[in-house]
C-alpha positions in Angstrom: 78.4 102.8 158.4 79.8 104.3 155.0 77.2 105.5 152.5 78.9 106.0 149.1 77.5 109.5 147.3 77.5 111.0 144.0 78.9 114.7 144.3 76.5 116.5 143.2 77.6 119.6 140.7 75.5 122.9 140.1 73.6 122.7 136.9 75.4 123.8 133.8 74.6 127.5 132.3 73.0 127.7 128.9 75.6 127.9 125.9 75.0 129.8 123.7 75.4 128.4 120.5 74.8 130.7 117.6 78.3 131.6 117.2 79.4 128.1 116.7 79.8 125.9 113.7 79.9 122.3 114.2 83.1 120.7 112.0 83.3 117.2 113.5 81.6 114.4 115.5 81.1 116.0 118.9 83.4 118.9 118.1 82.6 122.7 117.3 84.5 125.3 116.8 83.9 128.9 117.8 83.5 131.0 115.1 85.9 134.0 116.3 88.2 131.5 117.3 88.2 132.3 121.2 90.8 130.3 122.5 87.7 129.4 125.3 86.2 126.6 124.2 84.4 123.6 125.8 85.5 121.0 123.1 88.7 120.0 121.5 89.3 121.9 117.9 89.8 119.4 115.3 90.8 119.8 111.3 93.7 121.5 110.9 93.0 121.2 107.3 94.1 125.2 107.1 97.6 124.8 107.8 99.1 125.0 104.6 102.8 124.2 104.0 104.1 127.3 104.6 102.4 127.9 107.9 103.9 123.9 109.2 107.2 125.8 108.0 106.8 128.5 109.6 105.7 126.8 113.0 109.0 124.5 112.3 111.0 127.7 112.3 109.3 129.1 115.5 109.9 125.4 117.2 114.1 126.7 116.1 117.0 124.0 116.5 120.0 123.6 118.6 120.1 125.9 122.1 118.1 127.8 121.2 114.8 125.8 120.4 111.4 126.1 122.1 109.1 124.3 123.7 105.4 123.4 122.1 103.9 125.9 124.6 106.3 128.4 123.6 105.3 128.2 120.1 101.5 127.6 120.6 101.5 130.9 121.9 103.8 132.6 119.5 101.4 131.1 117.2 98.4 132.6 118.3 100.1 136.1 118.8 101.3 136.4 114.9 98.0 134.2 113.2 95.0 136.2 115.7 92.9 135.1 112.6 93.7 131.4 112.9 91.7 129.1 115.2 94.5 128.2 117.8 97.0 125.2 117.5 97.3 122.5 120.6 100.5 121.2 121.2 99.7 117.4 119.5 99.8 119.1 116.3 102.6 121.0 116.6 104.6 117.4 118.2 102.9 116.0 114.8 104.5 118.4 112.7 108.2 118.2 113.6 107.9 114.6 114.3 106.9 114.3 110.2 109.3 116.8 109.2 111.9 114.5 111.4 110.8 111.4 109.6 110.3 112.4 106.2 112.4 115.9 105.9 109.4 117.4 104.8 105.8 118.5 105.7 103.9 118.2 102.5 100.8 116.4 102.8 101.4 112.6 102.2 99.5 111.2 100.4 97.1 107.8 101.2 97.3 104.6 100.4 95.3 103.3 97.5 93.7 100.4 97.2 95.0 97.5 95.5 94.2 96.9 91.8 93.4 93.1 91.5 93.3 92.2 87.8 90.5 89.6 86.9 92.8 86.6 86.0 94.0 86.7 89.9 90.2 86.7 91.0 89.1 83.4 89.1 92.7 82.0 90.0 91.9 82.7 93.5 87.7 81.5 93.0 89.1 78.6 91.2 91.6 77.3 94.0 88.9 78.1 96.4 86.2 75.0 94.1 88.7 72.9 93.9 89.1 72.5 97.9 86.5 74.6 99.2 88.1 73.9 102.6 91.1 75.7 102.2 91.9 78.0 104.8 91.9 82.3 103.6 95.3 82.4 104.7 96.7 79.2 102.4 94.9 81.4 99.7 96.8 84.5 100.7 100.8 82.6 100.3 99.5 80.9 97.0 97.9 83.9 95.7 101.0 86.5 97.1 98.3 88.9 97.8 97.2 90.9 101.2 95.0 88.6 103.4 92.4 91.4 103.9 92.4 91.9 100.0 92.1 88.3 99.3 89.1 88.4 102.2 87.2 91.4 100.2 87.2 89.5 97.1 86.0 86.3 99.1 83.3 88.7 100.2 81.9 90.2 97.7 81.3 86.4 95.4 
């Protein structure tokens, strides 16, 4: 007869958290930036533009390029002061400068400006048929179905 078990694991030391400030849901960061740590760092919010270059030109190009461990650790050897860099970020970095041929911050998309004569043309086709579908609205309308839903919403 088989008797299926849990393993069972030693309980966990005590962390010490004073040295650690919390920057995310579930994440914290050590404060002297050991490269030890129990959770994922998040925010790389302090890479400015020139540091994304300058990890661009420690990735290199042709023959002579490196691989993202390569330059995590060059990284951490020439920024000691920096919390450390995991290789998604770096892949995200040269994979924007690929795309876009540069690494400035792009900016977000705004939300879209509906001007009040669309709203009561839209609120008007809507009492004349109350049964027409959000979608019909959306082709008569030429607006963006989750735009046309928000202002549906909010009357």
């Amino acid at each position: 007869m088989y008797i299926h078990t849990r393993p069972v694991f030693p309980p966990r030391e005590p962390v010490d958290r004073s040295p650690v400030r919390i920057i995310g849901t579930g994440c914290i960061q050590l404060k002297q930036f050991e490269t030890k740590c129990y959770f994922k760092l998040v925010k790389m919010s302090y890479l400015t533009e020139s540091l994304k270059i300058e990890i661009l030109m420690m990735i290199g190009y042709g023959d002579r390029a490196r691989t993202q461990c390569e330059v995590v650790r060059l990284f951490r050897e020439t920024h000691p002061d920096l919390p450390p860099l995991n290789q998604g970020t770096i892949s995200k970095i040269e994979a924007q400068y690929r795309e876009m041929g540069h690494v400035r911050k792009v900016p977000s998309k705004r939300q879209a400006v509906v001007d009040d004569d669309t709203k009561l043309n839209l609120l008007l086709a809507l009492e004349e048929n109350p049964i027409t579908p959000a979608r019909q609205l959306d082709c008569d309308s030429k607006l963006n179905h989750k735009t046309v839903l928000k202002i549906l919403a909010k009357t």
